[in-house]
C-alpha positions in Angstrom: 24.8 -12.1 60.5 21.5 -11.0 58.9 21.6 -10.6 55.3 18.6 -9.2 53.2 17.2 -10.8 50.0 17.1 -8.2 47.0 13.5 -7.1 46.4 11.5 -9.0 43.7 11.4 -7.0 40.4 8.4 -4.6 40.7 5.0 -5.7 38.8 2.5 -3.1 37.4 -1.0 -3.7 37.1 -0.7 -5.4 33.6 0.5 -7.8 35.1 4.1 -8.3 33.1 7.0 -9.1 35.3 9.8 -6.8 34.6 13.7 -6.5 34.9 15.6 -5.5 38.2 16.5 -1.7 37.5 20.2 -1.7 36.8 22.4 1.5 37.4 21.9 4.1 34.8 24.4 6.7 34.2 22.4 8.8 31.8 25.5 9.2 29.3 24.9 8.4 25.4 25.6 4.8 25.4 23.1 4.3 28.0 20.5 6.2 26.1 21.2 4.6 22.9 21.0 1.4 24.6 17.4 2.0 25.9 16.3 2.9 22.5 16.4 -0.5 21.7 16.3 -2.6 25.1 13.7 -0.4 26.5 13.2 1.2 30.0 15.0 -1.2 32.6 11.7 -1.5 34.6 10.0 -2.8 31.1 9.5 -6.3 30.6 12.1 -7.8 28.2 10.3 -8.5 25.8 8.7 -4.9 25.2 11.2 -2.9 23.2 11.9 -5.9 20.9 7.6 -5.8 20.3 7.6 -2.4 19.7 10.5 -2.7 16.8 8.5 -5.6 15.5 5.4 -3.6 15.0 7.1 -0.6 13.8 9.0 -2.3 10.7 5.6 -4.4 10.3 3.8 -0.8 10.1 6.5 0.5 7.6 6.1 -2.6 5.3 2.4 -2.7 5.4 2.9 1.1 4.4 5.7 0.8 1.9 5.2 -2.4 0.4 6.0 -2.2 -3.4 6.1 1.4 -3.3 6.0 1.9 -7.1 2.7 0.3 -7.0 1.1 2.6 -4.9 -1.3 5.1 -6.4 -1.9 8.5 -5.6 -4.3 11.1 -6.0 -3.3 13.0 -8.9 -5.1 16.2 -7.8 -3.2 16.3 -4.6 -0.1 15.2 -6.7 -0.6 18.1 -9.2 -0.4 20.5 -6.6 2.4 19.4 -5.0 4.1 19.4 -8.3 3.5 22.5 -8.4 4.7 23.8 -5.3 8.0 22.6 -6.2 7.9 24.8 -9.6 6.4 28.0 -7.5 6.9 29.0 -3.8 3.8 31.5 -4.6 2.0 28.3 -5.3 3.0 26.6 -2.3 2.3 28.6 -0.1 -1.6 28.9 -1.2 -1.9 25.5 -2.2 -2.4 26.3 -5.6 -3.6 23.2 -8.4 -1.2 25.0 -11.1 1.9 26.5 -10.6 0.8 29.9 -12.1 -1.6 29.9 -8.9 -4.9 30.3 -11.1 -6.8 28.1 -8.0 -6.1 26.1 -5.0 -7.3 22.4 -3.6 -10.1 22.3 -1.7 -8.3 21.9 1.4 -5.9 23.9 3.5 -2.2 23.7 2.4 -0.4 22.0 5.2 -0.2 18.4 3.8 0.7 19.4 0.6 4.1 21.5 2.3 5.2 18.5 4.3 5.4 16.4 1.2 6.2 19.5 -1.4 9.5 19.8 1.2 9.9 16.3 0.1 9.7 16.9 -3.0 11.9 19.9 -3.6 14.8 18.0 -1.1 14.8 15.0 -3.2 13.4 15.4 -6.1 9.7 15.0 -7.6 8.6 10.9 -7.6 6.4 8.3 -5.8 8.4 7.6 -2.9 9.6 11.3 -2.4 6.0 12.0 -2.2 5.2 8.4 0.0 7.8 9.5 2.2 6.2 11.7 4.5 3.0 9.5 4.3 4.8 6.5 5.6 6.6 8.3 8.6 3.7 9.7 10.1 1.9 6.3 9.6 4.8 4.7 11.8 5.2 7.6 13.9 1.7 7.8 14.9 1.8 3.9 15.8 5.0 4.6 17.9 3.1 7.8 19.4 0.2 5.6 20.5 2.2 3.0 22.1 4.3 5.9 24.3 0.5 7.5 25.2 -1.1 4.1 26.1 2.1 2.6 28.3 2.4 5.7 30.3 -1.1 5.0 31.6 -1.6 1.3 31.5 1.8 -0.5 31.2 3.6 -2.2 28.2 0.8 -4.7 27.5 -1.4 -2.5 26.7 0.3 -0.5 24.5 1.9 -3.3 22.7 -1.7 -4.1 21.8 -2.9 -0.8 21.0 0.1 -0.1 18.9 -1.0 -3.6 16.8 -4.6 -2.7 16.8 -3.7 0.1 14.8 -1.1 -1.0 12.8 -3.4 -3.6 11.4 -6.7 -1.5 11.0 -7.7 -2.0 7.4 -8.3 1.8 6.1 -5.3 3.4 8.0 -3.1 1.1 6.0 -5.0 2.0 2.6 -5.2 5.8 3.2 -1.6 5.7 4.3 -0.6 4.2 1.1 -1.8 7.3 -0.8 -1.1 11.0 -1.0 -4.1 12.3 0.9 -4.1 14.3 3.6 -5.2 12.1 6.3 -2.5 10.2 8.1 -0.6 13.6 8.4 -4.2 15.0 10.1 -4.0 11.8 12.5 -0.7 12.5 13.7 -1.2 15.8 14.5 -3.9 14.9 16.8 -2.2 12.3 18.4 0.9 15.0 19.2 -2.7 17.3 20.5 -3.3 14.2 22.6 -0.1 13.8 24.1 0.4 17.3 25.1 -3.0 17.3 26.3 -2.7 14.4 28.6 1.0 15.7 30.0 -0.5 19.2 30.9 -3.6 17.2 33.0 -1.0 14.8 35.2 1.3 17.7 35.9 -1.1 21.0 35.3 1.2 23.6 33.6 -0.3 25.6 31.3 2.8 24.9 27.8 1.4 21.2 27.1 -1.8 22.7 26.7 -0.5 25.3 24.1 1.3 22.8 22.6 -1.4 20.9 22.7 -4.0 23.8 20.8 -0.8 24.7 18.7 -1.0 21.2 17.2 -4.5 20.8 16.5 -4.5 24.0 15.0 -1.5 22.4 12.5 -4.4 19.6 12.0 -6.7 22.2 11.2 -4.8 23.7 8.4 -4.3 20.2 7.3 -8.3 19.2 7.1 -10.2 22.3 8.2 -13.3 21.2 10.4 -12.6 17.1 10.9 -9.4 18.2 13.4 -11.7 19.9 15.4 -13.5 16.4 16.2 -11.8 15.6 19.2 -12.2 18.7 21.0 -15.1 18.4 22.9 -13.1 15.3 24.1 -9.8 17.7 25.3 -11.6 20.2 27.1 -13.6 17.9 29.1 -10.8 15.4 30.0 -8.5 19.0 31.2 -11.5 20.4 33.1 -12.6 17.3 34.5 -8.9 15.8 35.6 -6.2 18.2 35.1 -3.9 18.5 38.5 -4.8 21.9 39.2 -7.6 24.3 41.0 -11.0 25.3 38.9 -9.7 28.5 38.8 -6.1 27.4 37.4 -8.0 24.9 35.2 -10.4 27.7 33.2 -7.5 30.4 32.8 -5.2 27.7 31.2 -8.0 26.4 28.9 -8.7 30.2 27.9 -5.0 30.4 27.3 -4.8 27.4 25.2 -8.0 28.0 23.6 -6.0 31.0 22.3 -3.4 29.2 20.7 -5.4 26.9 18.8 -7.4 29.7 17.5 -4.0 31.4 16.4 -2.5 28.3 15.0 -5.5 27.6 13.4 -6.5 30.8 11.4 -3.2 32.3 10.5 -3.2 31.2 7.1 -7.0 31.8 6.7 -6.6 35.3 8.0 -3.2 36.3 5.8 -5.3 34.5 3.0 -8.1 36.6 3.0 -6.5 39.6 3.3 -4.8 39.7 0.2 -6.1 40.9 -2.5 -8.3 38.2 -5.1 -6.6 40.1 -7.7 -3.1 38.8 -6.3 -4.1 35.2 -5.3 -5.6 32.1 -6.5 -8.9 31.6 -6.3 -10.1 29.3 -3.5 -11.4 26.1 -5.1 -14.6 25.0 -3.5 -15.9 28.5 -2.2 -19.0 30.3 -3.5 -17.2 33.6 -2.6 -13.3 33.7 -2.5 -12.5 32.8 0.7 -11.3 30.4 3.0 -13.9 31.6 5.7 -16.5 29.9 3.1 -14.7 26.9 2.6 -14.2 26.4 6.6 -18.1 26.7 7.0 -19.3 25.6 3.9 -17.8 22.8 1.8 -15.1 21.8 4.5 -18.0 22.2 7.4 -21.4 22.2 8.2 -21.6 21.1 4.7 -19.6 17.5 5.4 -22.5 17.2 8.3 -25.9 18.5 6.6 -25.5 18.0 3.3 -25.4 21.8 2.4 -22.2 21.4 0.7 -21.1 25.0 -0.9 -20.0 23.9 -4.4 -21.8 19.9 -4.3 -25.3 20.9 -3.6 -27.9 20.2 -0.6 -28.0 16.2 -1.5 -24.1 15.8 0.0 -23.1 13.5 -3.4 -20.2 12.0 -1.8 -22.4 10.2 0.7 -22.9 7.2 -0.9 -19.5 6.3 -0.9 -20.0 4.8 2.5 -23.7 4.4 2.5 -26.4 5.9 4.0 -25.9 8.0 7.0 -27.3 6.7 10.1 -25.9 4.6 13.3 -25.8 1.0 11.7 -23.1 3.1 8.6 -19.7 1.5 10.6 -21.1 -1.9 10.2 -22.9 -1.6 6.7 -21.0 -3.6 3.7 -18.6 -1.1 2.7 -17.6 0.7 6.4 -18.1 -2.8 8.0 -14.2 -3.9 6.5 -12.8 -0.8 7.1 -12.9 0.4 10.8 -15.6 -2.1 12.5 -13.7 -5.2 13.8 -12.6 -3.9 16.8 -15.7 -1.5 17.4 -17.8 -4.2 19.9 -14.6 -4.8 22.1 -13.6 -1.2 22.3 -17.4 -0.2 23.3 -17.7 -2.8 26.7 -14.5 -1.7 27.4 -14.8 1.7 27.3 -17.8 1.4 29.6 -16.4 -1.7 32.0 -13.0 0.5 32.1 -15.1 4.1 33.0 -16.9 1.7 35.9 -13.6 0.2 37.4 -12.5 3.6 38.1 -15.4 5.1 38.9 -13.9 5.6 42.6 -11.0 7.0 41.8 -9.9 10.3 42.6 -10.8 13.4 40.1 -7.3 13.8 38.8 -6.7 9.6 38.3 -4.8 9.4 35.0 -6.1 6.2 33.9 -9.8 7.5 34.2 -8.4 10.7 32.1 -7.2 8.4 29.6 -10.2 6.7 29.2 -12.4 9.8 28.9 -10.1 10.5 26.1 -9.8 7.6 23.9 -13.7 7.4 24.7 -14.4 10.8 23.6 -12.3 10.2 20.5 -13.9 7.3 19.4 -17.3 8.1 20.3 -17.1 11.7 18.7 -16.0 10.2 15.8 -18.6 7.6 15.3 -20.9 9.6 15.5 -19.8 12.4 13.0 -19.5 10.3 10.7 -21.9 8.0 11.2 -24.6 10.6 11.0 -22.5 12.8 8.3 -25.2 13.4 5.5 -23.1 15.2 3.1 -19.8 13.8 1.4 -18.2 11.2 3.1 -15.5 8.8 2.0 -14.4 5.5 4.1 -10.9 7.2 4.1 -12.1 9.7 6.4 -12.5 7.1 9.5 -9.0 6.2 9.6 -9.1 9.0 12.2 -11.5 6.5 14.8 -8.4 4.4 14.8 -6.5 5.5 17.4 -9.7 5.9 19.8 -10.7 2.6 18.9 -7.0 1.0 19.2 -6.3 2.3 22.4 -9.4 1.1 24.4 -8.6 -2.2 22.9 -5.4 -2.2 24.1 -6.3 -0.1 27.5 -9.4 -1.2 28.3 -8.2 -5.3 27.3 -5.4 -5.0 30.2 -7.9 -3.6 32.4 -10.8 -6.4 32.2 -8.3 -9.1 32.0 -7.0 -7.7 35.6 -10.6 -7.5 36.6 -11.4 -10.8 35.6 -8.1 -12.4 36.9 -8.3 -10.5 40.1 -11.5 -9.5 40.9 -9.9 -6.0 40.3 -8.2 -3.9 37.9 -6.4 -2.2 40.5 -4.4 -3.3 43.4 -5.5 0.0 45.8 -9.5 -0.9 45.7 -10.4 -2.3 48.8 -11.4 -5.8 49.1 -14.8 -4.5 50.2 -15.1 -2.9 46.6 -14.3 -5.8 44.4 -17.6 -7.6 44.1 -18.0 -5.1 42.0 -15.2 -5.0 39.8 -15.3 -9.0 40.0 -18.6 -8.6 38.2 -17.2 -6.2 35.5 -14.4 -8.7 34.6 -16.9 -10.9 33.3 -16.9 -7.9 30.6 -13.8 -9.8 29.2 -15.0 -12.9 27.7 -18.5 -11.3 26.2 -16.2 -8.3 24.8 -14.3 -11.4 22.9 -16.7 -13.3 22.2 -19.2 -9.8 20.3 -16.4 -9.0 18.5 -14.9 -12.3 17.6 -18.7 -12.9 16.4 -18.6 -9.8 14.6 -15.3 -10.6 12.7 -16.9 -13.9 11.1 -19.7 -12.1 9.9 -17.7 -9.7 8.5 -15.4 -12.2 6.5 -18.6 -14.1 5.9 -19.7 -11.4 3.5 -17.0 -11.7 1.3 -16.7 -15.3 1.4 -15.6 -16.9 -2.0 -13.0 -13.8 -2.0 -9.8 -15.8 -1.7 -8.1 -18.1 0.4 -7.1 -15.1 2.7 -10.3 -14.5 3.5 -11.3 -17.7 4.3 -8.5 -18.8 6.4 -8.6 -15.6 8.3 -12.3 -16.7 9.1 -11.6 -19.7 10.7 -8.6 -18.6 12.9 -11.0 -15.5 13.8 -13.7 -18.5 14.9 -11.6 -21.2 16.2 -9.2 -18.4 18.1 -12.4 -16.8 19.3 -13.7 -19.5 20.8 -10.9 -21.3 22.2 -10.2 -17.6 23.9 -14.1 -17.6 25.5 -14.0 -21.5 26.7 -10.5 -20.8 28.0 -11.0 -17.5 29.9 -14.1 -19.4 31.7 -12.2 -22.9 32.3 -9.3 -20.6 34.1 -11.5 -18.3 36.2 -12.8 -21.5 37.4 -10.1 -23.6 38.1 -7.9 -20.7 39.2 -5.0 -21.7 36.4 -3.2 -18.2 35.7 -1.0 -19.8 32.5 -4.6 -21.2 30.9 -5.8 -17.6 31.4 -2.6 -15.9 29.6 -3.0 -18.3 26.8 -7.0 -17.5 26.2 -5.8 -13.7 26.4 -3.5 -14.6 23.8 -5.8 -16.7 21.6 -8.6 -13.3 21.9 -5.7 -11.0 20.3 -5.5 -13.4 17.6 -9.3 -13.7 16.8 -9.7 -10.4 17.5 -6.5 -9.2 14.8 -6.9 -12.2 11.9 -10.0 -10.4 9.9 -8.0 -6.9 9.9 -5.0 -8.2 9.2 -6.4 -10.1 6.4 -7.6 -6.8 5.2 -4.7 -4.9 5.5 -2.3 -7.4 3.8 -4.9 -7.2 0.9 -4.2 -3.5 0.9 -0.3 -3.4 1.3 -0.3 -5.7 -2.0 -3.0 -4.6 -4.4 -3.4 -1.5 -6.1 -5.9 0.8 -4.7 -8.1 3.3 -5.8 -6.1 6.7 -5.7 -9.0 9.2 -5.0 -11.1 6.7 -2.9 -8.7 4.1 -1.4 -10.3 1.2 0.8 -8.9 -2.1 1.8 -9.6 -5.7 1.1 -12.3 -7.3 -1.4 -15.1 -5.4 -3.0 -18.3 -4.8 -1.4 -20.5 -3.1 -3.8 -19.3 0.3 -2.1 -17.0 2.9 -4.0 -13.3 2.5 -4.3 -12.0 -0.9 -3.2 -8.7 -2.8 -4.8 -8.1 -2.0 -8.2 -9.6 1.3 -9.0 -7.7 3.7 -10.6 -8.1 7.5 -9.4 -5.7 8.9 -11.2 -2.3 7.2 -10.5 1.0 9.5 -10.1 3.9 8.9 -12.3 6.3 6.5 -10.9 8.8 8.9 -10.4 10.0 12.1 -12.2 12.0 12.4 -15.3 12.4 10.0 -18.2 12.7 6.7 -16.3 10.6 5.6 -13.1 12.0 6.7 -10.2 14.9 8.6 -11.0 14.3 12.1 -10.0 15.8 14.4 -13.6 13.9 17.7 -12.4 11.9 17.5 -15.6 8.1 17.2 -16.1 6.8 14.5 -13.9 6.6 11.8 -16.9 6.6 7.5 -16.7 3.8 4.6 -16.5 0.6 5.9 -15.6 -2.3 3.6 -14.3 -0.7 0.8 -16.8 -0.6 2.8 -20.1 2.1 3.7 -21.4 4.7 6.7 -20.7 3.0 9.5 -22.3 0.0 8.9 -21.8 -2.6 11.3 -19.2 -3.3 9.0 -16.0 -6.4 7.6 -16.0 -9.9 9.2 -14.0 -11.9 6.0 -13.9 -14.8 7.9 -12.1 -15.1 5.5 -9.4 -14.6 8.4 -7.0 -13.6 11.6 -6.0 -11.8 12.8 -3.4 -13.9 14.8 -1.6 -16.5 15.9 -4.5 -19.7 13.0 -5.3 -18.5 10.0 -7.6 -17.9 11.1 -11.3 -19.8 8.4 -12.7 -18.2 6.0 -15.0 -16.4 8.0 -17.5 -16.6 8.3 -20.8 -14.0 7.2 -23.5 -13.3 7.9 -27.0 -15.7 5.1 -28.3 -18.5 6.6 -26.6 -18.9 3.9 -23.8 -18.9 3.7 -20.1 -15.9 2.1 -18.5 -15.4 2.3 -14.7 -11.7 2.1 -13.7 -10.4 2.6 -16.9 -9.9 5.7 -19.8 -9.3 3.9 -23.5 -6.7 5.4 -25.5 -5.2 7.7 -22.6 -8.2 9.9 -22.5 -9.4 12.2 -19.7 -13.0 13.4 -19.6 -13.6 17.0 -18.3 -16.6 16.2 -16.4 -17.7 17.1 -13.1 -17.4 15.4 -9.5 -21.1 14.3 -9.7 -21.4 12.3 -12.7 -22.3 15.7 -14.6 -20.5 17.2 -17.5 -19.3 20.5 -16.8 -21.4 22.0 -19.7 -20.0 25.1 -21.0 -16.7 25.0 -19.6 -15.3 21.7 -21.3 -17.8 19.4 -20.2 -17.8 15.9 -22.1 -14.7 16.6 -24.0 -11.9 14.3 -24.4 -8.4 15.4 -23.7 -6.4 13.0 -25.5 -2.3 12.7 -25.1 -2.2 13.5 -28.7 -3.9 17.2 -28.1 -1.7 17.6 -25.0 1.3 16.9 -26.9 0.4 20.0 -29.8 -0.2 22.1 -26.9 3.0 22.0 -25.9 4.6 22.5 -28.9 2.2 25.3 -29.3 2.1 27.1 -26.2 4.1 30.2 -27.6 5.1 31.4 -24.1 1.5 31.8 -22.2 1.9 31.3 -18.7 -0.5 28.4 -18.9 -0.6 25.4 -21.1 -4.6 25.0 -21.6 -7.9 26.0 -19.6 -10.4 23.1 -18.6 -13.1 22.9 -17.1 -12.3 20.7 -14.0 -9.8 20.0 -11.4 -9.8 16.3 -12.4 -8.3 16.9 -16.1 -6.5 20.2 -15.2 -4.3 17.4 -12.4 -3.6 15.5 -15.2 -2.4 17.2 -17.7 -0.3 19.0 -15.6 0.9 15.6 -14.4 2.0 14.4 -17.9 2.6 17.4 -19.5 4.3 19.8 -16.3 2.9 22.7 -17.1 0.3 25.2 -15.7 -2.6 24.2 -16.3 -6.3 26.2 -15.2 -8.8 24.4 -14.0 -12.1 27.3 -14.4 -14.4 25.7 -12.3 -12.3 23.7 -10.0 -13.4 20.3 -8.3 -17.0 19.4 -9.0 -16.8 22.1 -12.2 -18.9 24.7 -10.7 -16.7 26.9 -8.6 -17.1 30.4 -10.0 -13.2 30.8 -10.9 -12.9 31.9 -14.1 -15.3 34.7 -15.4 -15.5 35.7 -19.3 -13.6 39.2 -18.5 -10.7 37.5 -16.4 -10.7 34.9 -19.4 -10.6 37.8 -22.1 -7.5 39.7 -19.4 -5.1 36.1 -20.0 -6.2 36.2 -23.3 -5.5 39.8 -23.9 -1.7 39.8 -22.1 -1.0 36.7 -23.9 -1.1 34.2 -20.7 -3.4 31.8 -22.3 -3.9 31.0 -25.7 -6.0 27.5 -25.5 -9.2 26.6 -24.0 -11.1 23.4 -23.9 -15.4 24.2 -24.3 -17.9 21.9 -24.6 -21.5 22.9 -25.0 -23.8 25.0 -23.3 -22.8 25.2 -19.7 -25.7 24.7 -16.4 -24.4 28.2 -15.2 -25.0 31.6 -17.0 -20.8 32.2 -16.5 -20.2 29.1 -17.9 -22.4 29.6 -21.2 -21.3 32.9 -21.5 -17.6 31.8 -21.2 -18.4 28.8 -24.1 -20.4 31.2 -26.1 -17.8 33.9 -26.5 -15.3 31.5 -27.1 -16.4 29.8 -29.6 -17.6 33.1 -31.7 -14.5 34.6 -31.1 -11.6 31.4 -30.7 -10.5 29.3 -33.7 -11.5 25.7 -33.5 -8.5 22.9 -33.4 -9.9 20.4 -35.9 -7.8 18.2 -35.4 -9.0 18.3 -31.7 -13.1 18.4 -30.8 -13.9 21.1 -28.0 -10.0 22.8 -28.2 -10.1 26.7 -29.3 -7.2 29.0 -30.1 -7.6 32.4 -29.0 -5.1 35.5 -29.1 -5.2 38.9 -28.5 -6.5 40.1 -31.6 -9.5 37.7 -30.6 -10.6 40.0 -27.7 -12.8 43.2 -28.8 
């Protein structure tokens, strides 16, 4: 009798040997078994990988979570959404909704619903940070493996776990790990609506960028040059079908994106905040101006032509990625992920229009590309936080394109369907493979080599980057030659390791040490802006009288090191997204970067200038915080300064409203002398911090009537009284 032999366990084209596909009923013990054995075609060892990243990503994220600083003008605000819905909604700094943040609101709702289910504190606000920083690794692994097996993804998913500034940005409370995630959920939709060609995933797709969009204005939009090219190049559907569905989902990122712009602007500026860095009101201005062409010219609407934030990255131009402070950051991985984006485009170069792979690649390609060069040519403010949004591109063509040239170079092709006939050619792109490790391997010593004498972390991570790296190039060669497929898996091991022990340095630097709040980078100081150990303003450890316990009082506790009390600290390292504030200035009269003497908080502006008229220069000491809360005799707000940066933290110790008149940088045009003499005159405000004559005429006029018509403080320089007899 003839028996057959059960058929060997399929094999995909990266090349990892999987299990024999058992029955699957499909009930809820089969399911929840998959969710942590994987799919039964996977390799065994894949699920297990994937949890393994996923709790390293959370840790790296989450490490000593009352450590982690925050920036205290995004903090403020959510604080204050949790005090006023009117607030959250707009975004507002205070919660009697005098002006908003500089950016659209989103962000701050994901983490004020945070806040207002469990309570005001570090890891209430960290929470949301920390689950989009996992989910968006998890997200990338699911994109990548759909296209180019489980290898691939495991190493994308790494790549990005481990990139240096994606670890310190997702350590903090700003906006851009929630932006990233969003435009991964853009990507997936994307890609699902080009393999099958229905029209939803691409709604989906616009509906999620335009979430991204109300989360960081202009920088979401990145990518979409990238998405419409990859759907009207590859989509599975007719021209025709193809251009209707774009128009369609062009639609729906146009819908999702301006809602809150539109419903904004329509409302009366007598009946909402004022929108901090616009010249006229509106968040149309702050899209194209500040939040826009602004970010790429210079031509920033409330900074100036010069872009002042620029130098926190170094000069624009192509080499910025690779300069001392970017180098660190984002470019370990940046060689590797170029050859292989243009080895991987070659290898499928035949393939049909709609090939999936090829669609993948345009993607990631576009992504990083796009990326590089927008902010690499950026000439206004730029921050090394920002490029924590090239790490998905860059991660996935490590990961993707890696599988591929290893295939190449093993096989003479990276696909088992090209003819022999056509794999001279893809023969001679797998040689791709050993230069791609060997640039970036290269790369990663001179990288560590600059901050050399750092620590023993550094250095050790230098020689397994060199020894690794080489080991990986001489072993890739000695197996093509001699035909030994184990010596070949173990070089492709050893290129992961050189290619991963600089960043990962790096990013354990950053999970451990205290970062700078407003300008978080990872690993040693370069000479740039930011690095470990800055203070921008660190939020309280947790609401209520002790850290982390969550009484529903003012947001109080240990602030930057001083004592509970005491304002947090503005070292003037950096801004967020205004230019550097210089080095402060303290009660003795000196400059001290990363510090503030005698929990002090200077009312200066984002560029190193006071803000004149409106409270520029003066101190705003714990002491004078303290009478003006026993003194506020039921205004709606506590105190009016001159500056975002002070107004944050005052509100922060004190948890009242507190009006910032000329919002971020000092020079938004919020307050004017007669809305100042209305508050005044109804009793809303009764204190305001001047200094002396301001750069604008609004600002001199406001500092001029106040001081003829206010009575001084003494016991506080630059604080006024002023009631409604005081108003003529």
């Amino acid at each position: 009798m003839t028996t057959l032999a059960p058929p060997p366990a399929p094999v995909r084209d990266d090349g990892a040997r999987r299990r024999s596909v058992p029955t699957d009923d499909g009930g809820l013990a089969s399911r929840a078994r998959r969710l942590f054995t994987g799919a039964p075609e996977d390799p065994r060892w894949a699920r297990p990988a994937l949890w393994a990243i996923l709790v390293l990503a959370t840790a790296l994220y989450a490490w000593n979570l009352s450590s982690i600083t925050g920036n205290t003008f995004y903090d403020a605000a959510v604080y204050s959404g949790t005090k006023s819905w009117k607030a959250f909604f707009f975004g507002a700094l205070d919660a009697g909704s005098f002006i908003t943040v500089d950016k659209p609101p989103f962000a701050l709702w994901v983490m004020g619903l945070s806040a207002r289910a469990f309570g005001y504190g570090t890891w209430q606000l960290m929470l949301p940070m920390v689950a989009v920083g996992t989910g968006s690794v998890a997200l990338l692994y699911r994109l990548v493996k759909r296209d180019f097996g489980a290898v691939a993804a495991t190493i994308s998913a790494l790549a990005v776990t481990l990139t240096p500034i994606t670890v310190a940005i997702t350590r903090d409370t700003n906006p851009d790990p929630i932006l990233v995630f969003l435009m991964l959920l853009g990507a997936a939709a994307l890609l699902k609506s080009v393999r099958t060609g229905r029209l939803m995933p691409l709604v989906w797709s616009g509906v999620a960028i335009g979430f991204a969009f109300n989360t960081k204005m202009m920088q979401a939009y990145v990518v979409l040059p990238a998405f419409f090219l990859v759907y009207l190049w590859a989509a599975n559907a007719s021209l025709g079908k193809r251009i209707r569905n774009l128009a369609v989902g062009t639609v729906a990122l146009i819908v999702s994106s301006a809602w809150w712009m539109v419903v904004v602007d329509l409302i009366p500026a007598s009946s909402r905040p004022y929108i901090g860095g616009s010249t006229d009101n509106t968040v149309w201005d702050l899209v194209i101006g500040y939040n826009g062409f602004g970010r790429i010219f210079g031509a920033s609407s409330s900074v100036g032509s010069q872009g002042n934030g620029a130098g926190f990255g170094g000069e624009a131009g192509l080499y910025r990625m690779f300069n001392d402070t970017m180098g660190g950051q984002i470019s370990w991985l940046i060689p590797f992920a170029a050859i292989a984006l243009v080895a991987g485009l070659v290898l499928r170069g035949r393939a049909p229009r709609t090939d999936a792979r090829r669609a993948a690649l345009m993607l990631w390609g576009g992504w990083f590309v796009l990326h590089y060069l927008t902010f690499a040519l950026a000439e206004g403010t730029f921050h090394p936080y920002y490029v924590t949004a090239m790490a998905p591109g860059i991660a996935a063509l490590t990961g993707a394109g890696g599988v591929m040239l290893h295939n190449a170079f093993r096989n003479g092709s990276a696909a088992a369907e090209v003819p022999p006939a056509e794999r001279s050619r893809d023969r001679g792109m797998g040689w791709a493979l050993p230069a791609a490790v060997a640039a970036s391997s290269v790369w990663a010593v001179v990288l560590l080599q600059r901050v050399s004498g750092s620590g023993t972390l550094y250095t050790v991570a230098e020689v397994v980057a060199g020894v690794a790296g080489t080991a990986s190039v001489i072993g890739l060669l000695v197996a093509r030659f001699t035909k030994r497929q184990r010596l070949m898996g173990v070089a492709a091991l050893a290129a992961v390791v050189a290619l991963l022990a600089g960043p990962a340095a790096y990013s354990a630097s950053a999970a451990t040490s205290s970062t700078n709040g407003t300008n978080p980078t990872a690993g040693p100081s370069t000479g740039g802006m930011g690095g470990m150990g800055g203070g921008g303003g660190r939020r309280p450890s947790g609401a209520g009288s002790e850290p982390g316990t969550n009484s529903g009082d003012a947001p109080s506790g240990s602030v930057d090191g001083q004592e509970t009390g005491q304002p947090p600290s503005n070292s003037g390292d950096s801004t967020d997204d205004g230019g550097p504030t210089g080095s402060g200035t303290t009660e003795s009269g000196t400059a001290e970067s990363g510090s503030s003497e005698s929990g002090t908080t200077e009312s200066g502006s984002a560029d190193g200038r006071t803000g004149g008229g409106m409270g520029g220069g003066t101190q705003v000491s714990s002491a004078m915080i303290t009478y003006l809360t026993k003194n506020q005799d039921g205004a709606d707000w506590l105190v009016a300064v001159a500056t975002d940066q002070t107004a944050s933290s005052i509100i922060l110790e004190s948890g009242e409203p507190v009006i910032s008149m000329g919002g971020w940088s000092g020079s938004d045009n919020a307050m004017t002398l007669a809305k100042l003499k209305s508050l005044v005159k109804a009793g809303k405000l009764h204190y305001i911090v001047v200094g002396d004559s301001g750069q604008g005429s609004s600002n001199s006029e406001i500092s001029t009537w106040v001081k003829a018509n206010g009575t001084a403080v003494s016991d506080y320089s630059g604080l006024y009284r002023l009631d409604a007899s005081d108003v003529g």
